[in-house]
PDB file of N, H, CA, C and O in Angstrom:
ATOM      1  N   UNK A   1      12.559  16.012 -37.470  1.00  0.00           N
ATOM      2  CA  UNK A   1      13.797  16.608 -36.981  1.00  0.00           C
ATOM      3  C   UNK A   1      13.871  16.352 -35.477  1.00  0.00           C
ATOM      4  O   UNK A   1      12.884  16.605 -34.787  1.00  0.00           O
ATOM      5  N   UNK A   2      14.858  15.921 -34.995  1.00  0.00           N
ATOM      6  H   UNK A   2      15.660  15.715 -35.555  1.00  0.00           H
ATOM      7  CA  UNK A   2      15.115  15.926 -33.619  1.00  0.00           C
ATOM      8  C   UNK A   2      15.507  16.930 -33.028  1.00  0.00           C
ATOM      9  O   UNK A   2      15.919  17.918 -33.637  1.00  0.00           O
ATOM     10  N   UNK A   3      15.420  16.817 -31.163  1.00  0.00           N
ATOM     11  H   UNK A   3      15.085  16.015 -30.669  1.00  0.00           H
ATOM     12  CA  UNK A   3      16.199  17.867 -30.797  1.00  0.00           C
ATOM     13  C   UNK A   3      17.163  18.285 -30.764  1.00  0.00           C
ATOM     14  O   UNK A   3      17.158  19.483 -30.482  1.00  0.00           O
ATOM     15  N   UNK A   4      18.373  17.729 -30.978  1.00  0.00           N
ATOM     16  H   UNK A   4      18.377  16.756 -31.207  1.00  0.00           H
ATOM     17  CA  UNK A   4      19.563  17.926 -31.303  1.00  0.00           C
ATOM     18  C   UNK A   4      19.769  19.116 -32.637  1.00  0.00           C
ATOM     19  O   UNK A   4      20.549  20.060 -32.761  1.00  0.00           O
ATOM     20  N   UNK A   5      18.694  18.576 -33.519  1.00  0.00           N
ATOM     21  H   UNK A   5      18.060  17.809 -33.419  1.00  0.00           H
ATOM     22  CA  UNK A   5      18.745  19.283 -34.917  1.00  0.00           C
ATOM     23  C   UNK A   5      18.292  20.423 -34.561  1.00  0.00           C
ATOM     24  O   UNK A   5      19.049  21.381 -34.721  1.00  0.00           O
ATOM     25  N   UNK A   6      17.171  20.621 -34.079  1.00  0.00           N
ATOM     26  H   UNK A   6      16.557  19.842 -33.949  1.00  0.00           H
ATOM     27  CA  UNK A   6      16.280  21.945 -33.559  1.00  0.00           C
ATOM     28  C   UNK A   6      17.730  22.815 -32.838  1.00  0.00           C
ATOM     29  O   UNK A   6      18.361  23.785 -33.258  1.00  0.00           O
ATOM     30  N   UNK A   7      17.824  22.328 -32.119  1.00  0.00           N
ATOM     31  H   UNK A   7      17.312  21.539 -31.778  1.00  0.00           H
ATOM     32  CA  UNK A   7      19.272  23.265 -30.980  1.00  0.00           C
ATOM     33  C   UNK A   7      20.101  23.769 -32.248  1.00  0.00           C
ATOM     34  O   UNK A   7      20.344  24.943 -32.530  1.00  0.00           O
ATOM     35  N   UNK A   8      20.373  22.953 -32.750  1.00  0.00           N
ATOM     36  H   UNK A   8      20.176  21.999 -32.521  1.00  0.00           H
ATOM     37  CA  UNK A   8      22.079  23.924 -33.319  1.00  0.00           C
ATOM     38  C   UNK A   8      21.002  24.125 -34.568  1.00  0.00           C
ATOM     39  O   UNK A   8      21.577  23.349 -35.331  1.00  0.00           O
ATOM     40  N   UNK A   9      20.038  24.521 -35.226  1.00  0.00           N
ATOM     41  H   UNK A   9      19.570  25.152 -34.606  1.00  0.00           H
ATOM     42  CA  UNK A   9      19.154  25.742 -36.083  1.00  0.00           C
ATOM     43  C   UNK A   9      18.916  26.820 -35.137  1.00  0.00           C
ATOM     44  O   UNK A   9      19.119  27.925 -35.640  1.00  0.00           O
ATOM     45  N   UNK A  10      18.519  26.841 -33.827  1.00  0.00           N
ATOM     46  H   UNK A  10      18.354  25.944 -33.418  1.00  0.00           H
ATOM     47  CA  UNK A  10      18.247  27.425 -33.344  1.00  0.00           C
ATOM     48  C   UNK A  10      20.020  28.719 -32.955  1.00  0.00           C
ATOM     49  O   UNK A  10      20.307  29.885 -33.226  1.00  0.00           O
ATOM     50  N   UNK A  11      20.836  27.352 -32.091  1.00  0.00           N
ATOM     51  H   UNK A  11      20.603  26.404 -31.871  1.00  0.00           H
ATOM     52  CA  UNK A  11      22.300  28.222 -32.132  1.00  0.00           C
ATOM     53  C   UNK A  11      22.517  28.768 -33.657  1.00  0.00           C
ATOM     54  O   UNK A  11      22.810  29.964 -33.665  1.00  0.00           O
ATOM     55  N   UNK A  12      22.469  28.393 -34.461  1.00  0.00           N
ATOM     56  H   UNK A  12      22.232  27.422 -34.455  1.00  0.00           H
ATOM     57  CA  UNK A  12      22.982  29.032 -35.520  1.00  0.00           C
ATOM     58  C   UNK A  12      22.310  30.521 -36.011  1.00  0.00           C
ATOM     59  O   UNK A  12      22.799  31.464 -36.634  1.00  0.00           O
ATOM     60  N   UNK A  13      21.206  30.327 -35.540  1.00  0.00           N
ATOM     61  H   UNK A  13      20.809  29.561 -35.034  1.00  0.00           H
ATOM     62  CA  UNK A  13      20.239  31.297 -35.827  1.00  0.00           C
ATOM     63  C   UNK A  13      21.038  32.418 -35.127  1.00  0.00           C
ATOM     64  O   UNK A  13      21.461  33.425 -35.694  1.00  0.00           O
ATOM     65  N   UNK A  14      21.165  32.164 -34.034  1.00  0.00           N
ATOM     66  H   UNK A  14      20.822  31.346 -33.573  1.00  0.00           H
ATOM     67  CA  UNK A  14      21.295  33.217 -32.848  1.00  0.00           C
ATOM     68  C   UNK A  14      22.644  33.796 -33.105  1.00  0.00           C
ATOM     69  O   UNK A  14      22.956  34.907 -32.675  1.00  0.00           O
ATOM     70  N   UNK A  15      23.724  32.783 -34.053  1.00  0.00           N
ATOM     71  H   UNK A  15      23.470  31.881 -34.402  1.00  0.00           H
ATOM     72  CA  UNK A  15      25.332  33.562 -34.021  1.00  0.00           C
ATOM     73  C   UNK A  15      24.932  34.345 -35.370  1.00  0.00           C
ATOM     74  O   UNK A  15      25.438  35.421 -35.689  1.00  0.00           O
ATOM     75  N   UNK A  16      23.861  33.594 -36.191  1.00  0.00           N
ATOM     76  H   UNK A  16      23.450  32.720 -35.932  1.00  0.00           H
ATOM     77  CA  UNK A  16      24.191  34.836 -37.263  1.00  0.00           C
ATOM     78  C   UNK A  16      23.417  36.115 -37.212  1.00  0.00           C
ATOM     79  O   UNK A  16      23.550  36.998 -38.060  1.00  0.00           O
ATOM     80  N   UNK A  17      22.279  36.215 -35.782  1.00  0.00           N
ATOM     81  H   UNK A  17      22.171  35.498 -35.094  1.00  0.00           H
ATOM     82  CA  UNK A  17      22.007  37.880 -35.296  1.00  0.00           C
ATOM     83  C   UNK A  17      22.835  38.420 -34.769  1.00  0.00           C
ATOM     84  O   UNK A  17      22.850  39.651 -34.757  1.00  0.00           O
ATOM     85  N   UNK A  18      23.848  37.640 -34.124  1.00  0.00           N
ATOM     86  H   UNK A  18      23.836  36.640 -34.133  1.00  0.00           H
ATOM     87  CA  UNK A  18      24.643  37.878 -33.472  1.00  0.00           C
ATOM     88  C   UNK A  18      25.735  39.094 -34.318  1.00  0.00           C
ATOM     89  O   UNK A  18      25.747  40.307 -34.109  1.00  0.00           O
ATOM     90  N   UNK A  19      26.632  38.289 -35.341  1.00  0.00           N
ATOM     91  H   UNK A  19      26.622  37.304 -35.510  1.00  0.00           H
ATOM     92  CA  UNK A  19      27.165  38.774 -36.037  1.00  0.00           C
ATOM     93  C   UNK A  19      26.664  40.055 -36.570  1.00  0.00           C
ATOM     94  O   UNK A  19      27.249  41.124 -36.396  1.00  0.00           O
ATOM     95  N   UNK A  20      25.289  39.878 -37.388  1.00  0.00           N
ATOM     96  H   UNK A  20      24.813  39.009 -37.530  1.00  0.00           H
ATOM     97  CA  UNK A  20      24.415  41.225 -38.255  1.00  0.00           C
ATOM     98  C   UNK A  20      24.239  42.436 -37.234  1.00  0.00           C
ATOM     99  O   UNK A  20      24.104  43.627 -37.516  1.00  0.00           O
ATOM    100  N   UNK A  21      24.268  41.944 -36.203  1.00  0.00           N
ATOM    101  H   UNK A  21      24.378  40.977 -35.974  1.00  0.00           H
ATOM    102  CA  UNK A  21      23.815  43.101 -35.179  1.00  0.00           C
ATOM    103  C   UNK A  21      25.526  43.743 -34.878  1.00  0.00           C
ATOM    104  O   UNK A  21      25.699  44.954 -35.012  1.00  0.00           O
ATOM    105  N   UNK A  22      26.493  43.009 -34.550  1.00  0.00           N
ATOM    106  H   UNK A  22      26.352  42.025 -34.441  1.00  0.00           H
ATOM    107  CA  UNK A  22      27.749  43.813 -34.411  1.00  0.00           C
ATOM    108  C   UNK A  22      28.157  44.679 -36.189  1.00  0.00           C
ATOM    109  O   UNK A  22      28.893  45.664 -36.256  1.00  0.00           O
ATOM    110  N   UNK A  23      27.459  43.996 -37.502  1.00  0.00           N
ATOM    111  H   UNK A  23      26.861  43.196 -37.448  1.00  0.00           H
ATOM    112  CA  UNK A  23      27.892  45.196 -38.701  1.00  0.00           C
ATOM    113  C   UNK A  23      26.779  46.379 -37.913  1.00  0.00           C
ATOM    114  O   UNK A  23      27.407  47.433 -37.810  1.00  0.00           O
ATOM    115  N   UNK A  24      25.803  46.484 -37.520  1.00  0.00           N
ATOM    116  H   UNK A  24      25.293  45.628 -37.604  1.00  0.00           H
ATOM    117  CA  UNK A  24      24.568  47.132 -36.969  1.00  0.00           C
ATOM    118  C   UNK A  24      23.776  47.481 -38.394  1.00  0.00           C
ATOM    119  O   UNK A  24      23.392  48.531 -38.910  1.00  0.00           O
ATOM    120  N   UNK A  25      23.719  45.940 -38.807  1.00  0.00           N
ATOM    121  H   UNK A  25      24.031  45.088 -38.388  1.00  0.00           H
ATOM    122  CA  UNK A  25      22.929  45.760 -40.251  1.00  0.00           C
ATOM    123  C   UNK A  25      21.382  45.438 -39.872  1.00  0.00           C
ATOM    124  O   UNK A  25      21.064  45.038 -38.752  1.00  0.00           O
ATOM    125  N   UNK A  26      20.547  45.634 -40.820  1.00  0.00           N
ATOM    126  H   UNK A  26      20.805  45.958 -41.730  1.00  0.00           H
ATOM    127  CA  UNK A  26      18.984  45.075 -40.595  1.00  0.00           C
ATOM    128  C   UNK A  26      19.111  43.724 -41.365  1.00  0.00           C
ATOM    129  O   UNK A  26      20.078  43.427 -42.067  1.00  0.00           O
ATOM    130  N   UNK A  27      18.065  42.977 -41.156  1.00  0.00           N
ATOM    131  H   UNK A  27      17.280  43.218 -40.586  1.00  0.00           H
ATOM    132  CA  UNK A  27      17.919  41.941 -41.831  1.00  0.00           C
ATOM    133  C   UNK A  27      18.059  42.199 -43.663  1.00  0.00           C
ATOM    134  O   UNK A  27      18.818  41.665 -44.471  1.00  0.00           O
ATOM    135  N   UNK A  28      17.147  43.080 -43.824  1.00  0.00           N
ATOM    136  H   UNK A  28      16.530  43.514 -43.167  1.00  0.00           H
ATOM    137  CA  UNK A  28      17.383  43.546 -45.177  1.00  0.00           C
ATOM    138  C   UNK A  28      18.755  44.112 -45.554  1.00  0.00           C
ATOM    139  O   UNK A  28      18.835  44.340 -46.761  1.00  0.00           O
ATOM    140  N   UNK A  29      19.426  44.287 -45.125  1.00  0.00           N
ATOM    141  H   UNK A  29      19.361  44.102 -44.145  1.00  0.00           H
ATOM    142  CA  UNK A  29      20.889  44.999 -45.198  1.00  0.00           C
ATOM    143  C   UNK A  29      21.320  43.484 -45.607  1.00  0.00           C
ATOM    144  O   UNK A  29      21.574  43.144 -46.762  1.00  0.00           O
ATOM    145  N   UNK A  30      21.364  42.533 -44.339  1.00  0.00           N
ATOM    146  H   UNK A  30      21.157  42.809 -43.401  1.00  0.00           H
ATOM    147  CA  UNK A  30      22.159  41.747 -44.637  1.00  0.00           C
ATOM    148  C   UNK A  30      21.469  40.515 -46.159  1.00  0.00           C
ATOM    149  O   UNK A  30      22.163  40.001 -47.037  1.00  0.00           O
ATOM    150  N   UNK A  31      20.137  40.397 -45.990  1.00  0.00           N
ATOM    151  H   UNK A  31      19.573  40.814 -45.277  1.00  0.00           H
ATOM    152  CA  UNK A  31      20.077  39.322 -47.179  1.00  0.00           C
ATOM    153  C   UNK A  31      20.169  40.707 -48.592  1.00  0.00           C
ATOM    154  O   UNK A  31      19.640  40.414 -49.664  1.00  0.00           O
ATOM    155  N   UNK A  32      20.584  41.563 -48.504  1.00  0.00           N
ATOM    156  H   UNK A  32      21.013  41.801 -47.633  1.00  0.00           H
ATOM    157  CA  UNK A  32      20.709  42.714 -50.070  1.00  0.00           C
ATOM    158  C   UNK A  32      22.303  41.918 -49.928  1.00  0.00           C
ATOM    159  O   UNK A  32      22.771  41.259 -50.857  1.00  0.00           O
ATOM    160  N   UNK A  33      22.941  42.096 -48.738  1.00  0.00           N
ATOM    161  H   UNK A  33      22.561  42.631 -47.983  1.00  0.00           H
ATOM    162  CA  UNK A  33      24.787  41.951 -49.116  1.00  0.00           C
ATOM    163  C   UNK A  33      24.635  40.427 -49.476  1.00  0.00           C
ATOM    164  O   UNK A  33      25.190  39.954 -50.468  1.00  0.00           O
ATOM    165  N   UNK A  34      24.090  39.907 -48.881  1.00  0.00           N
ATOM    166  H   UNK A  34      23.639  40.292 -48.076  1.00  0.00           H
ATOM    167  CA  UNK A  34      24.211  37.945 -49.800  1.00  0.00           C
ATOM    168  C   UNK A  34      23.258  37.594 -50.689  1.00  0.00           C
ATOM    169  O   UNK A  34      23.319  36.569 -51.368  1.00  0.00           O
ATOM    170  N   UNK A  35      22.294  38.460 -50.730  1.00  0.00           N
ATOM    171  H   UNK A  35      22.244  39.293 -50.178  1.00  0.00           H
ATOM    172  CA  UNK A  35      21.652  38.067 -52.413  1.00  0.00           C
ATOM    173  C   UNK A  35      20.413  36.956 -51.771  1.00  0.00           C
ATOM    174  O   UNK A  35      19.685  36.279 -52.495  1.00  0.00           O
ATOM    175  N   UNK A  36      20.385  36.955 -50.629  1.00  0.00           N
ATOM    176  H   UNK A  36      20.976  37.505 -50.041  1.00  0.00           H
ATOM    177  CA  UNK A  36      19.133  36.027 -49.902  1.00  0.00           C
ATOM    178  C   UNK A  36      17.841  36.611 -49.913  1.00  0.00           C
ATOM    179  O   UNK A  36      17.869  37.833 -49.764  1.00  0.00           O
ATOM    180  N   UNK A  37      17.068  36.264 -50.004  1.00  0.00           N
ATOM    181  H   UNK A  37      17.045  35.271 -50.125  1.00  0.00           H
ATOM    182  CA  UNK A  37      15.623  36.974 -49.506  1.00  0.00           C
ATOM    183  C   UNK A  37      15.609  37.233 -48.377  1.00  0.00           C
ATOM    184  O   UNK A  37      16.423  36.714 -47.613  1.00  0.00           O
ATOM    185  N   UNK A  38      14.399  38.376 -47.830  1.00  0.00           N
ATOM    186  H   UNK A  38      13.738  38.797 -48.450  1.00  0.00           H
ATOM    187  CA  UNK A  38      14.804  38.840 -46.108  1.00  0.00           C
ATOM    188  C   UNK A  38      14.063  37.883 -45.083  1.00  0.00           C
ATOM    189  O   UNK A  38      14.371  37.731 -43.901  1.00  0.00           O
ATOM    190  N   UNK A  39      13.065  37.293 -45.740  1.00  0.00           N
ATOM    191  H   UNK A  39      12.815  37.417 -46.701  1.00  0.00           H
ATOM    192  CA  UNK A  39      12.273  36.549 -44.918  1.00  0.00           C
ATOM    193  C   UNK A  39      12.883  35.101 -44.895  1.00  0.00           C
ATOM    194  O   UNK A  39      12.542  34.291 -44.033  1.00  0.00           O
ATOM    195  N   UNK A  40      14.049  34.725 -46.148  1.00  0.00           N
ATOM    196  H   UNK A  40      14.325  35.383 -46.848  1.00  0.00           H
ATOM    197  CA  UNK A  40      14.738  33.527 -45.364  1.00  0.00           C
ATOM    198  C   UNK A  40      15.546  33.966 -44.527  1.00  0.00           C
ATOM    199  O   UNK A  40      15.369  33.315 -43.497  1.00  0.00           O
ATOM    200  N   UNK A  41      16.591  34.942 -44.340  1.00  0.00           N
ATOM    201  H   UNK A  41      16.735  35.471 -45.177  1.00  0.00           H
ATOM    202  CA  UNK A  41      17.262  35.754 -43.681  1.00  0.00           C
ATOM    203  C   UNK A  41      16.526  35.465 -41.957  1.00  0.00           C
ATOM    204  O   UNK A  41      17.241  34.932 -41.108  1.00  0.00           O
ATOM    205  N   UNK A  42      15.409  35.786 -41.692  1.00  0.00           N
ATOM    206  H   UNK A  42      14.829  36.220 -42.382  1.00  0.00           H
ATOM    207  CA  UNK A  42      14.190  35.919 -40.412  1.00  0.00           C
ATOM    208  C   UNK A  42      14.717  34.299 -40.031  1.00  0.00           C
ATOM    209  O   UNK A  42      15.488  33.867 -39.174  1.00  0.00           O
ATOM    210  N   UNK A  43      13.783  33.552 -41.265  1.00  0.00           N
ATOM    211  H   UNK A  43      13.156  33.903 -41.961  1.00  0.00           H
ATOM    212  CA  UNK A  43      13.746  32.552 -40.839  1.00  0.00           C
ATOM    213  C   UNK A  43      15.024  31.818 -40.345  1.00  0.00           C
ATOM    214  O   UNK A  43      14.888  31.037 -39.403  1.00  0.00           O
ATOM    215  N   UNK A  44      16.013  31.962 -40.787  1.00  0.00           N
ATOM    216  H   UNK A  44      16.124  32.596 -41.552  1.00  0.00           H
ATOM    217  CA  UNK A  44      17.666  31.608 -40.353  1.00  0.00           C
ATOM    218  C   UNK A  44      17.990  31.900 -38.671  1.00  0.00           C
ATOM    219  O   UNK A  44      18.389  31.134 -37.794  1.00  0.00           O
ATOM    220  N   UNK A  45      17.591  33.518 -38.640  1.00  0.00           N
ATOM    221  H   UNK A  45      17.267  34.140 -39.352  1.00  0.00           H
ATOM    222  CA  UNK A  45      18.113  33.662 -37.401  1.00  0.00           C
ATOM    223  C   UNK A  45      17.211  32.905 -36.509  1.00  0.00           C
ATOM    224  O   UNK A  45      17.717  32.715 -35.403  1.00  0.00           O
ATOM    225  N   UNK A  46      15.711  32.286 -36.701  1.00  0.00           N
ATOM    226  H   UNK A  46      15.301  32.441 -37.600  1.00  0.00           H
ATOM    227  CA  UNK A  46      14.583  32.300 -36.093  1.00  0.00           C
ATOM    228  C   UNK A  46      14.761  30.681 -36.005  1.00  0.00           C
ATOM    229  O   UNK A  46      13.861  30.111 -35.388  1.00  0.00           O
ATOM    230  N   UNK A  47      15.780  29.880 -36.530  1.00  0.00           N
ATOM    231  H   UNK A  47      16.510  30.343 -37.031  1.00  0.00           H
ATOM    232  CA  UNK A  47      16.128  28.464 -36.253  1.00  0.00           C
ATOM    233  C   UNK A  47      15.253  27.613 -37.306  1.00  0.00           C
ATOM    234  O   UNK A  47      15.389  26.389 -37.324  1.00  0.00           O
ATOM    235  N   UNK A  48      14.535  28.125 -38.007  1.00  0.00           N
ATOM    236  H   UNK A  48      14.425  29.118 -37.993  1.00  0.00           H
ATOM    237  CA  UNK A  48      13.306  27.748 -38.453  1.00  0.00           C
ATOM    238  C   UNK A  48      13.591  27.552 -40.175  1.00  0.00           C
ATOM    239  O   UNK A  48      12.606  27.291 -40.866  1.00  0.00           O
ATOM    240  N   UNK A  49      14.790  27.668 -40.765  1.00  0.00           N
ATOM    241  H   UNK A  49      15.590  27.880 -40.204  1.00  0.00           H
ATOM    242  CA  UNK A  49      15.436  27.154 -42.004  1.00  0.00           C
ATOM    243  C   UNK A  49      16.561  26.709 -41.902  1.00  0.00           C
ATOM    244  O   UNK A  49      17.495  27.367 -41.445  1.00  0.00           O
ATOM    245  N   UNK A  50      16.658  25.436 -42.341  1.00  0.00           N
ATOM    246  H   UNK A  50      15.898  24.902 -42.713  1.00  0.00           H
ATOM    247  CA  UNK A  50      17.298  24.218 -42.315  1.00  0.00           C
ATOM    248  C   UNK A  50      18.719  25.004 -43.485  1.00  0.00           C
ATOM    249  O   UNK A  50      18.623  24.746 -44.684  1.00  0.00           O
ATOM    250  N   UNK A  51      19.723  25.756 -43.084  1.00  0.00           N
ATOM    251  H   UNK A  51      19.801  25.966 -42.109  1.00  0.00           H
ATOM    252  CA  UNK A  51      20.480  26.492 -44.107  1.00  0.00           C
ATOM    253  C   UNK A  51      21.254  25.643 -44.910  1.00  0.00           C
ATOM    254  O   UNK A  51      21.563  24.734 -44.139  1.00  0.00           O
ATOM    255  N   UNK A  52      21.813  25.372 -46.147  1.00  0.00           N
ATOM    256  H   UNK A  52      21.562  26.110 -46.773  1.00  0.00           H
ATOM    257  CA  UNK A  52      22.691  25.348 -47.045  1.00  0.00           C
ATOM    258  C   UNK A  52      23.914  25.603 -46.581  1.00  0.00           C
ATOM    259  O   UNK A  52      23.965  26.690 -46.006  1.00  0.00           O
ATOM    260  N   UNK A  53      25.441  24.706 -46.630  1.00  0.00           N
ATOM    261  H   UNK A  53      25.399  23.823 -47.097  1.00  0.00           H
ATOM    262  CA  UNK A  53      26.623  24.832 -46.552  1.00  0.00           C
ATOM    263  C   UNK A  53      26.456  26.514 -47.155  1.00  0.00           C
ATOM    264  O   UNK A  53      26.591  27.528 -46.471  1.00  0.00           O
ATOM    265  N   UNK A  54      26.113  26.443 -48.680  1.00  0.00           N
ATOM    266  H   UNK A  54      26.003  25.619 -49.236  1.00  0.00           H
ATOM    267  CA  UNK A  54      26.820  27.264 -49.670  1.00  0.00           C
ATOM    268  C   UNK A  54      25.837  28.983 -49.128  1.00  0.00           C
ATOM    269  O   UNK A  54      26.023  30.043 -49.726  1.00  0.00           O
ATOM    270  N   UNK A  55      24.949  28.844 -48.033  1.00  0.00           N
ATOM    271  H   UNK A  55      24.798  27.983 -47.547  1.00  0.00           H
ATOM    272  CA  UNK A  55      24.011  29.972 -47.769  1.00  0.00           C
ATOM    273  C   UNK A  55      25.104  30.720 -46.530  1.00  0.00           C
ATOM    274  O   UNK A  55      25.486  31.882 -46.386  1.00  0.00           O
ATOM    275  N   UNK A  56      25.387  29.398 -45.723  1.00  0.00           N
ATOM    276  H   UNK A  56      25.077  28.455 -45.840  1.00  0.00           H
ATOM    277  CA  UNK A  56      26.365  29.645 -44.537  1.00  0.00           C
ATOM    278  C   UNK A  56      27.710  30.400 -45.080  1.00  0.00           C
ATOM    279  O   UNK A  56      28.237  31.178 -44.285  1.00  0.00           O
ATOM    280  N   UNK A  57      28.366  30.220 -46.486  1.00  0.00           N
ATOM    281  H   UNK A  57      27.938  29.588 -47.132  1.00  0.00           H
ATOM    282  CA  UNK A  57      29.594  30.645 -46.820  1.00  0.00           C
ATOM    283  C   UNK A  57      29.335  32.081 -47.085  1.00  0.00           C
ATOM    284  O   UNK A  57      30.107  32.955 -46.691  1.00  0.00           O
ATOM    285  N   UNK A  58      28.056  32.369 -47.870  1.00  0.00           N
ATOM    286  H   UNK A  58      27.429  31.658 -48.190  1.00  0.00           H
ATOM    287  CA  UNK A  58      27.877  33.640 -48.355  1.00  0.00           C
ATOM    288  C   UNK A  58      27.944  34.425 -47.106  1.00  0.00           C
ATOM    289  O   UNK A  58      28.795  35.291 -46.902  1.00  0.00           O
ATOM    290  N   UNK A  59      26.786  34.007 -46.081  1.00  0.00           N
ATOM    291  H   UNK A  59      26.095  33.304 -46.247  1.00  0.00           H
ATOM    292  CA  UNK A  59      26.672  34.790 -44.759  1.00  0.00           C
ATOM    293  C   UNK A  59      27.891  35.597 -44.507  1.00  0.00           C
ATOM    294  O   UNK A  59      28.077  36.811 -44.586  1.00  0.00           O
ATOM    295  N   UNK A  60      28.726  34.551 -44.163  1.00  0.00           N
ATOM    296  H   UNK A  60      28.575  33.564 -44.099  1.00  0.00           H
ATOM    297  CA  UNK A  60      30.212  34.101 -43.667  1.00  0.00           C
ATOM    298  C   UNK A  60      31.053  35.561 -44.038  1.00  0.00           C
ATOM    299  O   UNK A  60      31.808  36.299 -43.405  1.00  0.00           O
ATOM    300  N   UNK A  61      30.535  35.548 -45.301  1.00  0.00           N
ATOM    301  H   UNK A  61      29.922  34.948 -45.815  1.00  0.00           H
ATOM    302  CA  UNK A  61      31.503  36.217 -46.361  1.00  0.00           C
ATOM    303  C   UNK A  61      31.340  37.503 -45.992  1.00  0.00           C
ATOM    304  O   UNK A  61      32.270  38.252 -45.692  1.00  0.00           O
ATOM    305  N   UNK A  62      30.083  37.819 -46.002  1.00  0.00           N
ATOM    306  H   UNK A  62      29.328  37.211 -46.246  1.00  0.00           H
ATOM    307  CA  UNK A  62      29.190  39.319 -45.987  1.00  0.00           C
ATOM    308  C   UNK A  62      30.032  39.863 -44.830  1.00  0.00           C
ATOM    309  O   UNK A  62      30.962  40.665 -44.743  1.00  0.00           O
ATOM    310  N   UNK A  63      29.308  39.077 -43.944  1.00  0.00           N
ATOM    311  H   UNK A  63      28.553  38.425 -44.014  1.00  0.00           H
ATOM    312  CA  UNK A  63      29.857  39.283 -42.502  1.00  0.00           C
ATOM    313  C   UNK A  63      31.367  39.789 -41.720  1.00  0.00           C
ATOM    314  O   UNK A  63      31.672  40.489 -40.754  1.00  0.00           O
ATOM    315  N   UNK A  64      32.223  38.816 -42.981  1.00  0.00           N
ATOM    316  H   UNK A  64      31.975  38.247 -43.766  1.00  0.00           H
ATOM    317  CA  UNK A  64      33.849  39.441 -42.822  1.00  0.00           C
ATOM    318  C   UNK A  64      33.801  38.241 -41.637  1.00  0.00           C
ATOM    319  O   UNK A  64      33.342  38.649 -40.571  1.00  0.00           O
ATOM    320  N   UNK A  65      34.160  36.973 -41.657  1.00  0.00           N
ATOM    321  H   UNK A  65      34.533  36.641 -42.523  1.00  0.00           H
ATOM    322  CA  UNK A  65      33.574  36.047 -40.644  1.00  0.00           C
ATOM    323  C   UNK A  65      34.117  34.951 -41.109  1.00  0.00           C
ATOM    324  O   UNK A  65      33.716  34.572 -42.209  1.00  0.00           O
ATOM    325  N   UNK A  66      35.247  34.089 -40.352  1.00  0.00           N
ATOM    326  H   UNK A  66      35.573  34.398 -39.459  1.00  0.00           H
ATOM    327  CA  UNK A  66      35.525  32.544 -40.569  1.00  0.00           C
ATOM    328  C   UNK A  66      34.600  31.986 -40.861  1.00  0.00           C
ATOM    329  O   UNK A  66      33.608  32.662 -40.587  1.00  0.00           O
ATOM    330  N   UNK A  67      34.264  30.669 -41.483  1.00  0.00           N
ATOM    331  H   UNK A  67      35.070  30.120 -41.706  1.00  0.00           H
ATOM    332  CA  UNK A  67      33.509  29.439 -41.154  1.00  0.00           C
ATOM    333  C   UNK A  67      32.799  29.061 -39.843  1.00  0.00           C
ATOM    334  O   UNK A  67      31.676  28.979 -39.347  1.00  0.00           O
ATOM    335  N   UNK A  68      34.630  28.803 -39.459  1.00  0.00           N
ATOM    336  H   UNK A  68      35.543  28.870 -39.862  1.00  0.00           H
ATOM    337  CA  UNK A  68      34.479  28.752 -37.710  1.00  0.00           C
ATOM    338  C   UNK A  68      33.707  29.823 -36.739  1.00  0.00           C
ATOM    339  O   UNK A  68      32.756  29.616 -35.985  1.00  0.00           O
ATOM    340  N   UNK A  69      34.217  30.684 -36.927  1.00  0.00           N
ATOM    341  H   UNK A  69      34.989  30.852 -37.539  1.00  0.00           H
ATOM    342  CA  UNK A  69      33.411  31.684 -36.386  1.00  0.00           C
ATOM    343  C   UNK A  69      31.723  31.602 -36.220  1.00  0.00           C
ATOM    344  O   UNK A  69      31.067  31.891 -35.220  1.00  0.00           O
ATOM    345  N   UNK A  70      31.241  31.111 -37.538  1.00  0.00           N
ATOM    346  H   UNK A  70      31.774  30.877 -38.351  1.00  0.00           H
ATOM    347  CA  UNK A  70      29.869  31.366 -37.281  1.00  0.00           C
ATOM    348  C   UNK A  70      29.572  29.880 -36.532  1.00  0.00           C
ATOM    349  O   UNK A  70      28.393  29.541 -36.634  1.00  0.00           O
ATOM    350  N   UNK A  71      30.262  29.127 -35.946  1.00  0.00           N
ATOM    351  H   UNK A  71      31.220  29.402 -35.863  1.00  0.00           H
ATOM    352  CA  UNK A  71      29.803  27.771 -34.878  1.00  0.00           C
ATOM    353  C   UNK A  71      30.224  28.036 -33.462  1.00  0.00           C
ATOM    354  O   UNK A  71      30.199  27.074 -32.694  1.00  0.00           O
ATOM    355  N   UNK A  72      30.593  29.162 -33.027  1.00  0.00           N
ATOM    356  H   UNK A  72      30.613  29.943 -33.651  1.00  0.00           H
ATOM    357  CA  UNK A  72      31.461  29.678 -31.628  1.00  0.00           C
ATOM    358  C   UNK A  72      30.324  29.806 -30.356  1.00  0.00           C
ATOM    359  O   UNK A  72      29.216  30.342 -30.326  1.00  0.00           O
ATOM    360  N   UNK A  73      30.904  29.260 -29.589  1.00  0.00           N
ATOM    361  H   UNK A  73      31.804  28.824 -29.613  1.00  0.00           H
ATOM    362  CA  UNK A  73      30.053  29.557 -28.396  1.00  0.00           C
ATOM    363  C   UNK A  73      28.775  28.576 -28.446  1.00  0.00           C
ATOM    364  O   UNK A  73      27.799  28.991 -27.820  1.00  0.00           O
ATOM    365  N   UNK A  74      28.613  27.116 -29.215  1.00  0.00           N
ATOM    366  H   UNK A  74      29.406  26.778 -29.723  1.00  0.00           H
ATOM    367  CA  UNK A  74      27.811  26.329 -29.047  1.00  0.00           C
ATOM    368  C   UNK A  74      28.419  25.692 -27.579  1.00  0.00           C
ATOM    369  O   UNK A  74      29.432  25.992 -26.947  1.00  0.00           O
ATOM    370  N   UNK A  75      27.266  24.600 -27.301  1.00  0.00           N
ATOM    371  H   UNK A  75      26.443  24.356 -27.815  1.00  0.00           H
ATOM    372  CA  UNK A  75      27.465  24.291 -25.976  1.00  0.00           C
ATOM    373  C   UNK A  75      25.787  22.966 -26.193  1.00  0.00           C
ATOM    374  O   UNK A  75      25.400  22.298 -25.234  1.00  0.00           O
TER     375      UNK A  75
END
């Protein structure tokens, strides 16, 4: 994986604590509302799982959250 790849796992990680923390959900809160395990859940925000389109939609969903939304504020 390159760095490019590493960065936006890593950004992605960070918009979807981002998000869980404004429901003021726990990790377990949020992988119970998408049906994820909590420790892929960790690993997501932690940049460190390579996510699924169809993992990103569920998030998305839980969350009450565009698509778009969960790519905001990359750079």
């Amino acid at each position: 994986m390159d760095v490019l790849e590493e960065k936006a796992l890593i950004l992605f990680g960070e918009r979807v604590r981002e998000l869980r923390k404004q429901k003021d959900w726990t990790q377990e809160e949020l992988a119970f509302q998408t049906k994820l395990h909590r420790t892929y859940i960790g690993a997501v925000e932690r940049g460190e799982q390579n996510i699924s389109l169809k993992n990103i939609v569920k998030i998305a969903t839980v969350l009450e959250v565009n698509l778009a939304d969960m790519f905001t504020n990359w750079e």
